[in-house]
KESERO-86202 format. One record per residue: residue number from 0; chain; x, y, z of N, C-alpha, C in turn. Coordinates in steps of 0.02 Angstrom, whole numbers. Each point is the difference from the previous one (the first is absolute). Layout:
   resi   chain     n_xx     n_yy     n_zz    ca_xx    ca_yy    ca_zz     c_xx     c_yy     c_zz
    NUM       A        X        Y        Z        X        Y        Z        X        Y        Z
...
***
This chain:
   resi   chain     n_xx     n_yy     n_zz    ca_xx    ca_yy    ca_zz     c_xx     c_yy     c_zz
      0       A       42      -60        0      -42       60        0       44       62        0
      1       A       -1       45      -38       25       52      -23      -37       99       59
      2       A       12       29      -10       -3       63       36      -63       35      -42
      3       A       12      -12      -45      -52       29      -49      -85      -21       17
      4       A       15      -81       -8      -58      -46       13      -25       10       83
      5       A       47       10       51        0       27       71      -57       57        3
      6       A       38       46      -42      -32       67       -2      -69      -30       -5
      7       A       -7        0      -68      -92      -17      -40      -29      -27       49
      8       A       -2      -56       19      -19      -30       57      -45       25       53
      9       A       84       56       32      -33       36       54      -49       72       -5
     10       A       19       29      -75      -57       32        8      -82      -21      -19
     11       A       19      -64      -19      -67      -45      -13      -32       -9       66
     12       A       30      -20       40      -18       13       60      -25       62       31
     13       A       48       46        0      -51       71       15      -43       19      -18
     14       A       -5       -6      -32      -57       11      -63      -41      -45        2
     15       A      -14      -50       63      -83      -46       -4        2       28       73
     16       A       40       14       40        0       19       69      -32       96       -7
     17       A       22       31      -37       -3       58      -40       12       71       58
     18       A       53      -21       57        5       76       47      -24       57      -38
     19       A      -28       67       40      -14       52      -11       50       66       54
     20       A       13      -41       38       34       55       82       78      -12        9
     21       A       37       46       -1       70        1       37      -20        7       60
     22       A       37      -54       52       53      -50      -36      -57      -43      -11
     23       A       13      -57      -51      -25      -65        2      -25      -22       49
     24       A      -56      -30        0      -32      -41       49       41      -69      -16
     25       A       58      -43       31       19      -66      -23      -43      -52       34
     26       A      -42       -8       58      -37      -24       18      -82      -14      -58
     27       A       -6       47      -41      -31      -14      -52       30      -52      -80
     28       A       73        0        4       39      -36      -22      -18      -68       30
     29       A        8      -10       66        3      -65       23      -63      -17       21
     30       A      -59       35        6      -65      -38      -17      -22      -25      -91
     31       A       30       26      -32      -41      -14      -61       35      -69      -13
     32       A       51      -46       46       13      -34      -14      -10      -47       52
     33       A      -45       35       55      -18      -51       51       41      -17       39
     34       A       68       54       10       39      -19       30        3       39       54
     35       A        6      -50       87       10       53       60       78       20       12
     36       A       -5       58       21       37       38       22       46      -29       76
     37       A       46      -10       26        5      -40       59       60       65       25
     38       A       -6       27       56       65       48        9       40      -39       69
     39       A       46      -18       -8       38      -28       65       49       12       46
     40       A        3       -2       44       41       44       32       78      -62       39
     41       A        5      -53      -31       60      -37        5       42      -48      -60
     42       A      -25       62      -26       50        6      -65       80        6        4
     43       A       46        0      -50       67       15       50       15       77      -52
     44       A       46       23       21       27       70      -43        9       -6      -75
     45       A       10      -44       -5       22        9      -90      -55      -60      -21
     46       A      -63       -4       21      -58      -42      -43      -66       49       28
     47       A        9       12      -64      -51       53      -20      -70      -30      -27
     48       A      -10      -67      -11      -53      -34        7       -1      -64      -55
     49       A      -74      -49       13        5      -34      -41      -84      -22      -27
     50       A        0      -34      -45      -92      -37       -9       15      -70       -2
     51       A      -50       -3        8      -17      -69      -14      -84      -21        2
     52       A      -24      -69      -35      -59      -42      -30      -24      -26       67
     53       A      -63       -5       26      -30      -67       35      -79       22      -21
     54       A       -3      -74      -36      -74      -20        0      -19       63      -52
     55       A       23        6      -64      -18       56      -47       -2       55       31
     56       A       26       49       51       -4       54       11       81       30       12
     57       A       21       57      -27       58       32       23        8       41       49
     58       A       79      -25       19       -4       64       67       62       12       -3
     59       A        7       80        8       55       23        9       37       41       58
     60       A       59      -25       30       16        3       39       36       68        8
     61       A       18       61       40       33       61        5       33       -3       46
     62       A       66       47        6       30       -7       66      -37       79       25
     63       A      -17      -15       68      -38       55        6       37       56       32
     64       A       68       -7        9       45       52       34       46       24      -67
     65       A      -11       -7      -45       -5       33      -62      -20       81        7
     66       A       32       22      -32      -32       88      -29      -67      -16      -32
     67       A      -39       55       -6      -57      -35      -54        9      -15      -70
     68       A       48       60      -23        8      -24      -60       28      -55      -39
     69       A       43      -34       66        8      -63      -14      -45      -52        2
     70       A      -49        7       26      -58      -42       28      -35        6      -75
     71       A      -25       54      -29      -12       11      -44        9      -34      -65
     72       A       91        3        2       33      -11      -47       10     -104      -22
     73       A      -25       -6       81        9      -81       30      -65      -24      -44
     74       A      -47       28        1      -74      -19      -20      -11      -22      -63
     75       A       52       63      -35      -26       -9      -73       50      -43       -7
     76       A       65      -16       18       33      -41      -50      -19     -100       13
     77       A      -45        9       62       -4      -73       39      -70       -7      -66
     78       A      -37       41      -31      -45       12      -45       35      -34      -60
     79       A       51       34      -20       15      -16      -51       40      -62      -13
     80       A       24      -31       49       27      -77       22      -67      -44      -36
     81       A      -70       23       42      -46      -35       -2      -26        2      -80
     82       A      -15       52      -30      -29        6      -84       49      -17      -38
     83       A       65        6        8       58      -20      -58        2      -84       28
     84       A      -11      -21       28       21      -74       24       80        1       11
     85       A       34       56       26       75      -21        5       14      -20       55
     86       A       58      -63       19       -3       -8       74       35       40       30
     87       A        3       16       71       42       44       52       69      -25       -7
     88       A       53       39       17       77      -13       -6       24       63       60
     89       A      -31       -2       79       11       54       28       61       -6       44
     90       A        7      -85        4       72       -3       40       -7       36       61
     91       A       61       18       21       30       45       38        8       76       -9
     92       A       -9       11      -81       12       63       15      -57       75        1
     93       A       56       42       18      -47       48       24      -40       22      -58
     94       A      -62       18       10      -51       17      -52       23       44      -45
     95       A       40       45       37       34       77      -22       70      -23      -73
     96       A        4      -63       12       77        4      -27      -25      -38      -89
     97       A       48       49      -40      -10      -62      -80       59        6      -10
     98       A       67      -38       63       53      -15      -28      -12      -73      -27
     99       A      -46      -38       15        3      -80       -1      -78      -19      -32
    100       A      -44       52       -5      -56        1       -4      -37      -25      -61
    101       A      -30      -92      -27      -20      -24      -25      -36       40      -59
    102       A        4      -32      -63      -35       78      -81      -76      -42       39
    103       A      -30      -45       29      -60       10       14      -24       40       52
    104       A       66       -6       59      -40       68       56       -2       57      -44
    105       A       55       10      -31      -11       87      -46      -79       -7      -14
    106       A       -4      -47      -60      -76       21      -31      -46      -12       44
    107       A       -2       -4       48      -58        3       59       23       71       33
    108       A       39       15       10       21       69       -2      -26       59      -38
    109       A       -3      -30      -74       -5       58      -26      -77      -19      -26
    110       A      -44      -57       13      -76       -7        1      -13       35       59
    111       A       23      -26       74      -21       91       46       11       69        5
    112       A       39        1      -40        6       65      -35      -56       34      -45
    113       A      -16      -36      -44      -44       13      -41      -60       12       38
    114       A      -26      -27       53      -76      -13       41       13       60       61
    115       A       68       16       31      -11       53       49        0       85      -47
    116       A       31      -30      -61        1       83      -31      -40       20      -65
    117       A      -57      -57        9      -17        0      -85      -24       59      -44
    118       A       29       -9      -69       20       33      -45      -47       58      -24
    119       A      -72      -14       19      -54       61       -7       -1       41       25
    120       A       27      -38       75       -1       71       59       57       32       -7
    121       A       68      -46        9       43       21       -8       46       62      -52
    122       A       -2      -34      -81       30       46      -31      -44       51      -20
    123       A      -37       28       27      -31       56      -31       32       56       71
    124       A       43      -24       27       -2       33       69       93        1       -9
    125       A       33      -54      -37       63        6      -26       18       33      -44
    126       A      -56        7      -80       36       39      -53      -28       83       25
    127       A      -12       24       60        0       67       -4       65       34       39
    128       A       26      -49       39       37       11       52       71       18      -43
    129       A       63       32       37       67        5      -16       26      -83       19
    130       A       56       -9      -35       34      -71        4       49       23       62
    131       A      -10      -29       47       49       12       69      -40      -50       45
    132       A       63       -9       53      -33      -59       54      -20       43       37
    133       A      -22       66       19      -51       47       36      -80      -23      -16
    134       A       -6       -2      -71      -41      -20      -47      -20      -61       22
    135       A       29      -58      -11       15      -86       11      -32        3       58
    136       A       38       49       72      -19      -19       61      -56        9       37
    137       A      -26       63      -59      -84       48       23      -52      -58       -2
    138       A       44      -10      -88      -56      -94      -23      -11      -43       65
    139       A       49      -21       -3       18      -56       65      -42       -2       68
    140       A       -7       77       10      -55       -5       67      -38      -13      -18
    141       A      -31       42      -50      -71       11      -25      -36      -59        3
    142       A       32      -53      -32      -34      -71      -10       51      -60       40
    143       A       14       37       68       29      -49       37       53      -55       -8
    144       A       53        1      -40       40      -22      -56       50       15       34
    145       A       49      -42       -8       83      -14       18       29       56      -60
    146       A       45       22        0       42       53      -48       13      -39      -53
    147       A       24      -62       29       14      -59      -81      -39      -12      -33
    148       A      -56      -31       38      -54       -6      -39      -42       54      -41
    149       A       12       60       16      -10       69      -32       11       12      -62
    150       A       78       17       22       44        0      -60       -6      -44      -54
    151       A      -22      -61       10       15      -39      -62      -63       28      -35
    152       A      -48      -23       14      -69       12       -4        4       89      -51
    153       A       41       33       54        6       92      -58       20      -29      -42
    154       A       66      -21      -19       25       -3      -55      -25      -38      -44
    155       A      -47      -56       12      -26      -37      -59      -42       39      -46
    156       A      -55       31       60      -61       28      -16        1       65      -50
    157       A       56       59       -1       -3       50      -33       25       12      -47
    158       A      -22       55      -43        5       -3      -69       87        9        4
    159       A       46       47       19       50       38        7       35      -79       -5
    160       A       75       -2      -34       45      -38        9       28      -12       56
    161       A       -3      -33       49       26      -11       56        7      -81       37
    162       A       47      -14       48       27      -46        4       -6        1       90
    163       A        3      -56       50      -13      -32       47       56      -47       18
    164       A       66        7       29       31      -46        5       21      -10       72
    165       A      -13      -79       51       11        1       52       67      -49       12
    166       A       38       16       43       61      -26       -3       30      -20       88
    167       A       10      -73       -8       24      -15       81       78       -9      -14
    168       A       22       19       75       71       -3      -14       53        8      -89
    169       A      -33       74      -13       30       -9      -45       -7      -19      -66
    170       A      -60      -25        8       -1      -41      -73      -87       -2      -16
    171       A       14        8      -62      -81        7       -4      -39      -51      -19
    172       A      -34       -4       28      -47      -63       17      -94        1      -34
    173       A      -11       52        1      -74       12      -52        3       87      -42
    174       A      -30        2      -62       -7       49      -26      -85       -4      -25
    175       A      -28       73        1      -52      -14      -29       -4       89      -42
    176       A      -16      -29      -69       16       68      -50      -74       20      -21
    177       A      -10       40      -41      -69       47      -23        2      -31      -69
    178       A      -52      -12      -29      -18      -10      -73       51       10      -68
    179       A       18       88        8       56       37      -32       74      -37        4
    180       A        0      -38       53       78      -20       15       -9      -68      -10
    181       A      -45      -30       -5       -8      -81      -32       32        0      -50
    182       A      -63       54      -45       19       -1      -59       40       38      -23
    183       A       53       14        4       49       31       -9       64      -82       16
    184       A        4      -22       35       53      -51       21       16        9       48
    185       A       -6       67       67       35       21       46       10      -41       63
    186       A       66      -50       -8        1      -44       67       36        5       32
    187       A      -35      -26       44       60        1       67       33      -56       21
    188       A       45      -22        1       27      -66      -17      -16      -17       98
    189       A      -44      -78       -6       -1      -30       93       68       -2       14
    190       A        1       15       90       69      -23      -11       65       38       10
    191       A      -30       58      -48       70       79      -26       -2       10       78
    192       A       66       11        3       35       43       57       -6       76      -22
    193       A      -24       30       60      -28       67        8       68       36      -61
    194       A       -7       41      -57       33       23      -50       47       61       77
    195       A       76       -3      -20       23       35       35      -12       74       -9
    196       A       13       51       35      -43       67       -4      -41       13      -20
    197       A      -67      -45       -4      -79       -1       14       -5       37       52
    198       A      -54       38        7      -34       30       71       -5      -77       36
    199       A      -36      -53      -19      -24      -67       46       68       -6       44
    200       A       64      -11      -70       51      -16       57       46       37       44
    201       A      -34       67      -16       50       62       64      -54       -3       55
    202       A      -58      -22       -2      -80       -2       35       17      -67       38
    203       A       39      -56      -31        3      -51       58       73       11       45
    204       A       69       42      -46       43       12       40       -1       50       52
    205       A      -49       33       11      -24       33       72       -2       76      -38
    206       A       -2        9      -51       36       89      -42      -83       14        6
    207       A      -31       53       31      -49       25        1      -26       38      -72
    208       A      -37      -30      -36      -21       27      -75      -86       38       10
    209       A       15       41      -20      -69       54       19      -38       -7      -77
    210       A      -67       -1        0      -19       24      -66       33      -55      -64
    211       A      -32        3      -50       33      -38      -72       69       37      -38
    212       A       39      -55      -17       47       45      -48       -2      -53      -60
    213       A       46       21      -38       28        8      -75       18      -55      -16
    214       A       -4      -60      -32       26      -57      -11        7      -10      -74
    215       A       55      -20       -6      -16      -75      -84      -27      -41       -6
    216       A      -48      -13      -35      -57      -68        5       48      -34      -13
    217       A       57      -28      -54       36      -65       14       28      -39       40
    218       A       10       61       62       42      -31       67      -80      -22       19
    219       A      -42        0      -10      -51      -55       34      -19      -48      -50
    220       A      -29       46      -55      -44      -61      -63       62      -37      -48
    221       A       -7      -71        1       49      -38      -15      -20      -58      -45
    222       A       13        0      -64       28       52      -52      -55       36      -33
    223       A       41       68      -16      -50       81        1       49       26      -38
    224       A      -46       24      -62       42       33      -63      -28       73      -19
    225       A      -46       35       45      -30       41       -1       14       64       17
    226       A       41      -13       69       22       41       28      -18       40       29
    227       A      -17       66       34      -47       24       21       26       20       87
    228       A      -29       15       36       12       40       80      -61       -5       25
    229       A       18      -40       40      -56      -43       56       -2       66       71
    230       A      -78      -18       30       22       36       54        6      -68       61
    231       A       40       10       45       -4      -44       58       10       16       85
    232       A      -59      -23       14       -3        5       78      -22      -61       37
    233       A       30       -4       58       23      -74       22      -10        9      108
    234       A      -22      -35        6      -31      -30       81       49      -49       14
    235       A       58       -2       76       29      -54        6      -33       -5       91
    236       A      -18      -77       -3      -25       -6       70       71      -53       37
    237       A       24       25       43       58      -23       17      -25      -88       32
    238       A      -53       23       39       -4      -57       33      -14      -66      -32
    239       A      -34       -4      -61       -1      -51      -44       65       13      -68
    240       A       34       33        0       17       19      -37       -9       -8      -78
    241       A      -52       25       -4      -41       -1      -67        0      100      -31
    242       A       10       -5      -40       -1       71      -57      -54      -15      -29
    243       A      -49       80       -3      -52      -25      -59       28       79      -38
    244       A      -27      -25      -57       16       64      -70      -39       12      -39
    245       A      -23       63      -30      -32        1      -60       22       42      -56
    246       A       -3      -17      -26       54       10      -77      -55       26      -36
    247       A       -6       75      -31      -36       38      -84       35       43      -33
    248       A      -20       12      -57       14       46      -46      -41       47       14
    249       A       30       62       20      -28       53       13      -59       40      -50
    250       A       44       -6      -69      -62       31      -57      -47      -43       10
    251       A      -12      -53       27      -74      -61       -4       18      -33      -66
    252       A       41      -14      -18       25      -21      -83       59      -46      -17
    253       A       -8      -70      -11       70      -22       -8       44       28      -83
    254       A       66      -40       46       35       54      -68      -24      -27      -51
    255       A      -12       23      -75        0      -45      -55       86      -13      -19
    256       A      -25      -97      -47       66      -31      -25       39       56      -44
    257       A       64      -17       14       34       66      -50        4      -34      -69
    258       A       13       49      -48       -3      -41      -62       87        0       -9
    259       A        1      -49      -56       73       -3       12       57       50      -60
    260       A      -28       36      -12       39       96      -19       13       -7       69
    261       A      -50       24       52       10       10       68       44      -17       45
    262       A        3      -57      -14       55      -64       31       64       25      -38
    263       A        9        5      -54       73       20      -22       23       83       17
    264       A      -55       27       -1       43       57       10      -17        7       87
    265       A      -12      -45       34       32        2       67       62      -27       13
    266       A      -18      -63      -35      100      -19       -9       35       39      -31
    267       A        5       19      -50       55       62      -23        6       70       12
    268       A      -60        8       42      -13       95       32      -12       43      -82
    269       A      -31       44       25      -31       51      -43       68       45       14
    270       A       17       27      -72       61       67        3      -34       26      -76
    271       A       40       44       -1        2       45      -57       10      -39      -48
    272       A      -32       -5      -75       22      -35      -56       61       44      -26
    273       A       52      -75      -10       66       46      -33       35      -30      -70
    274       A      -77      -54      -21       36      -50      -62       26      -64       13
    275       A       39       -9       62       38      -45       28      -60      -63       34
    276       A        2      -67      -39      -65      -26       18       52      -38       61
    277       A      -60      -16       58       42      -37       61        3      -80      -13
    278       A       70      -11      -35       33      -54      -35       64      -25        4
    279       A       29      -49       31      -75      -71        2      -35       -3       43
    280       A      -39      -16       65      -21       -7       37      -56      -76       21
    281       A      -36       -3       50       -5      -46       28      -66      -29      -35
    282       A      -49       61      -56      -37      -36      -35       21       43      -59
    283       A      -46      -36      -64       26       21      -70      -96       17      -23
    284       A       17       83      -14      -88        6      -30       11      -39      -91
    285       A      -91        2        2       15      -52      -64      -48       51      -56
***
């Protein structure tokens, strides 16, 4: 099962459940499927919950010393365990972490994603806003939402080219891009070690970065022939040590492909014509 098919899915789901109110009612999530709600209070720190079947009915389990938005966040994805048929892989680790984190917890991840921020309510409330995690974080209350779960969710949803990349120790571990940057090619390779003098990686070496600056999309999008000046601003939480980032093109516009006149006279620089053709060199025009 693919991210795409994840997606469809889950807004198939919202869409028979059909919210009207920020935040989400998720308890209306988990009745339309007949499923109780169970909140517990001897849970341990890093199990954030679980479901399970008896006798055709579901129940899902919460840790109830949870924030809410985790409780929240617990609901929809124990939801989406249940409608995708994927099994649990929760181990040991902490709910918080995708250094180790199974591609099926992701897409149950990113099916509760879809159900705490869905896309009706949501992007009509994203494409008016400025691209900044001020922006991301206003979202985030509004509809009771983790910052990650935010962020990805902005960046899918709006028209503007923009990019979502979360990174543990260093290394990035999920990206989620906007329509414009699909199609365009713009990736982020799993995996990449934070690009050196990124805002992300002066943001995880303790360098206090205010506000967005100035970037090369190639030191992130890999391989990128476009070229172009990204803006980037970046969140480092020490204690998990996870970086989150979001990466746009400021005009709202990816670059267009250069044609290749373009390409040569970036390799040979523009000067004054003096007769003298630049010969031999590394290509031959025909």
């Amino acid at each position: 099962m693919d991210e795409i098919t994840v997606i469809h899915k889950a807004r198939e789901f919202v869409a028979a459940v059909n919210p009207i109110a920020i935040p989400v009612d998720v308890s209306a999530y988990a009745s339309h499927l007949g499923a109780v709600i169970r909140r517990q209070t001897d849970l341990g720190k890093n199990e954030s919950g679980w479901s399970f079947e008896n006798r055709g009915k579901y129940y899902i389990c919460v840790n109830a010393k949870d924030i809410g938005e985790r409780q929240r966040f617990t609901v929809c994805h124990e939801i989406a365990h249940i409608v995708l048929g994927l099994p649990s892989d929760h181990k040991t680790l902490p709910s918080w972490s995708y250094a180790k984190k199974s591609r099926e917890e992701i897409l149950c991840d990113v099916f509760a994603a879809e159900l705490l921020l869905p896309s009706k309510l949501f992007k009509p409330l994203a494409d008016k806003e400025l691209i900044s995690f001020r922006t991301v974080g206003d979202l985030a209350d509004r509809f009771e939402a983790s910052l990650t779960a935010t962020g990805s969710r902005f960046a899918t949803v709006i028209g503007a080219p923009c990019a979502f990349v979360l990174s543990e120790k260093g290394n990035v571990r999920y990206t989620s891009r906007s329509l414009s940057l699909r199609e365009a090619n713009a990736w982020v390779h799993p995996r990449l070690g934070l690009p050196p003098g990124s805002v992300s990686a002066r943001a995880r070496a303790g360098e206090v970065c205010e506000g967005p600056e100035e970037i090369g999309a190639e030191l992130w999008f890999s391989p990128w022939e476009r070229g172009g000046i990204l803006l980037e601003e970046a969140r480092h939480f020490e204690q998990w040590d996870q970086t989150l980032t979001l990466l746009w093109f400021e005009d709202e516009e990816v670059p267009p492909l250069k044609s290749k006149q373009e390409e040569e006279e970036e390799e040979w620089g523009i000067k004054e014509l003096d007769g003298i053709l630049p010969w031999p060199g590394r290509k031959r025009r025909k």
